[in-house]
N, C-alpha and C positions, 0 to 999 in steps of 0.2 A: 115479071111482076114483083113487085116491091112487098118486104114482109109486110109493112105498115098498110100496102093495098089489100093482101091478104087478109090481114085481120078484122079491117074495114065491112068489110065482104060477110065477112059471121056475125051479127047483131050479137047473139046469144052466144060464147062459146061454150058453156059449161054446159046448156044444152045439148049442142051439138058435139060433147066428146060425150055425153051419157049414152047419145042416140050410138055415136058411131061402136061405145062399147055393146050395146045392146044388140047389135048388127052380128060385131064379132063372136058372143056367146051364143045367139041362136043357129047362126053357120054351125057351131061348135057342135051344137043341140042335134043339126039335122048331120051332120057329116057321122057324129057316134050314132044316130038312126039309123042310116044307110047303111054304114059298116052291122053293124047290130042284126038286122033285116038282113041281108046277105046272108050272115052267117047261120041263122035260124033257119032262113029257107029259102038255100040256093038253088032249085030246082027253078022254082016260081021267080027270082031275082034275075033267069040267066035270059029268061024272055025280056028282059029291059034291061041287056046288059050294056048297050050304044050308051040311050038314053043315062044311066046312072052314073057313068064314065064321063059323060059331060056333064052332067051335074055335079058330079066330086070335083072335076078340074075348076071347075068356075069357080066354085067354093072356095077351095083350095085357094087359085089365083087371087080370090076378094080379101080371103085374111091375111095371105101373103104380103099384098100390099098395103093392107088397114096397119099392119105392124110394120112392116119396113117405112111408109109414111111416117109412123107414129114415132121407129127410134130417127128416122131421120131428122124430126122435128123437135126432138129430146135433146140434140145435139146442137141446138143452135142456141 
């Protein structure tokens, strides 16, 4: 797909980089919770410890690539 398809595709960008910042800060929000929560009260944390482990990775993998997309598109 062509940039120009790409662009097409977004009506609104400015929008849609507020939304995607907005995305990236509340990950930000819940991943210093989880860590935060852990650390206050690991006893209680270790019964959902499967659970919060994939919850950080997905995190983890969604801002990963909201910033690697974002300097990848910085660069063009």
């Amino acid at each position: 797909m062509s940039e120009n398809k790409t662009n097409d595709l977004i009506p609104d960008k400015l929008a849609y980089q507020t939304n995607k910042r907005r995305m990236a800060w509340i990950l930000l929000a819940m991943m210093l919770f989880t860590t935060l929560a852990t650390i206050y009260d690991p006893i209680r944390m270790a019964e959902a410890e499967s659970i919060l482990m994939t919850q950080y990775l997905s995190m983890c993998g969604l801002l990963g690539a909201y910033f690697g997309f974002s300097a990848i598109s910085g660069r063009k």
